[in-house]
C-alpha positions in Angstrom: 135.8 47.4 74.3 136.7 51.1 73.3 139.7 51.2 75.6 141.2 47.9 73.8 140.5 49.7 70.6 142.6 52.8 71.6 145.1 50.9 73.5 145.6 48.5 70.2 145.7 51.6 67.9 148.2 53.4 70.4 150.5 50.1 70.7 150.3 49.9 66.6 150.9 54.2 65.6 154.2 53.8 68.1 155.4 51.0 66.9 155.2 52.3 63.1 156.4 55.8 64.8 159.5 54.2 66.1 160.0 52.4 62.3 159.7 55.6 61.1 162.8 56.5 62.9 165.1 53.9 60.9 162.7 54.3 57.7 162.9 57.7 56.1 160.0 57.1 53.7 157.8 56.4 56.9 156.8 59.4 59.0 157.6 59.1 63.1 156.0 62.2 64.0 152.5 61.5 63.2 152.5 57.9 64.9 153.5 59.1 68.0 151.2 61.6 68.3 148.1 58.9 67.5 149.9 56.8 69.7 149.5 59.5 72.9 145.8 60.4 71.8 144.8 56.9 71.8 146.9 56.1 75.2 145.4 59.5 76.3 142.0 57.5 76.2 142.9 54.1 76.9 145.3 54.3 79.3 146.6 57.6 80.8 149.8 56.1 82.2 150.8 54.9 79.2 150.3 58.6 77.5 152.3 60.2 80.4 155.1 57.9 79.7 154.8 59.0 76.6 155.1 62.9 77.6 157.8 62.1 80.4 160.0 60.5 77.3 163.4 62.3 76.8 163.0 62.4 72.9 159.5 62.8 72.8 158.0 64.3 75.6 159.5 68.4 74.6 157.8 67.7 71.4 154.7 65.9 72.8 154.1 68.9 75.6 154.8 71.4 72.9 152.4 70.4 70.3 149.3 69.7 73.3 150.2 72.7 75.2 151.1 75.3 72.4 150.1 73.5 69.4 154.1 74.9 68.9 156.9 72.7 66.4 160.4 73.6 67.9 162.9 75.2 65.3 164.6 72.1 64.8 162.3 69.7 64.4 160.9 72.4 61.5 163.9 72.3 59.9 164.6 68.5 59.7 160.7 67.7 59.0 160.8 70.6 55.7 164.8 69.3 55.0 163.3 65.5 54.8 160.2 66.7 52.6 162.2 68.7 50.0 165.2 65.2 50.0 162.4 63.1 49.6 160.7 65.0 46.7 164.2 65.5 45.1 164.4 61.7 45.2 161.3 61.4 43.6 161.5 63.4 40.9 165.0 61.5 40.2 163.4 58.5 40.4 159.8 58.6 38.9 159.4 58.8 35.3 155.6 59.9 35.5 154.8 63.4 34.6 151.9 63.6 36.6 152.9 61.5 39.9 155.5 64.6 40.6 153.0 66.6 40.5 150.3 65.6 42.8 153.0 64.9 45.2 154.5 68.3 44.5 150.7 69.5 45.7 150.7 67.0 48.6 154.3 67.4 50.7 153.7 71.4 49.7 150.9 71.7 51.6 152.6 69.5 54.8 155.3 71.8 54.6 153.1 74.6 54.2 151.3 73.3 57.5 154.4 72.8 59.2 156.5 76.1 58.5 153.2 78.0 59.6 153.1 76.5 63.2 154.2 78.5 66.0 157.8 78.2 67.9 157.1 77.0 71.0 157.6 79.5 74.0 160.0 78.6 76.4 158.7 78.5 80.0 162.0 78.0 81.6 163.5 81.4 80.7 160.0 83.4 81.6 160.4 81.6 85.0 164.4 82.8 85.3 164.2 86.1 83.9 160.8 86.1 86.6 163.4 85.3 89.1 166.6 87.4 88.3 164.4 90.5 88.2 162.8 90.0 91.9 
């Protein structure tokens, strides 16, 4: 019964992770990496898939290995947050909405520009190489 509940949830967080690809307003990021945690107890294949996938697998193996967020993915997740709040404060006419949001996405992007670069394996492993 606990595996269907995982392998539900984990079919459900991907596919809002991959509308979160078309839809900025809805984070991809996030879903994808319920979606491995759940597969990661339902169904392990499903998981590894998951970390074998071109686009997502770098990210996945960074974040489980290093608990790392590559440069780039730093950049476009903080460039998103500060288009998105810039929209919103166009947009609303509350005072206070701006605001709590303001405290919100600060703190994500607080969260996120603090996380570690990953470390590259490959060029320990060739400069381990070239010296011998």
């Amino acid at each position: 019964m606990r595996r269907r509940f995982y392998l539900c949830l984990g079919y459900a967080s991907l596919a809002l992770g991959i509308v979160g690809i078309f839809l900025p307003v809805l984070p991809t990021t996030p879903f994808v990496l319920l979606a491995v945690w759940c597969f990661a107890r339902s169904n392990p294949a499903l998981a590894e898939r998951l970390y074998r996938h071109p686009r997502f697998g770098p990210l996945l193996t960074a974040w489980r290995d290093q608990r790392a967020i590559p440069r780039h993915a730093k950049i476009y997740a903080l460039t998103t947050l500060a288009l998105s709040y810039a929209l919103i404060l166009w947009l609303m006419e509350s005072r206070i909405l701006p605001v709590i949001l303001a405290a919100i996405m600060g703190s994500v992007a607080l969260y996120i520009a603090t996380r570690p670069t990953p470390r590259d394996h490959a060029d320990v492993t060739l400069s381990d190489v070239h010296d011998r």
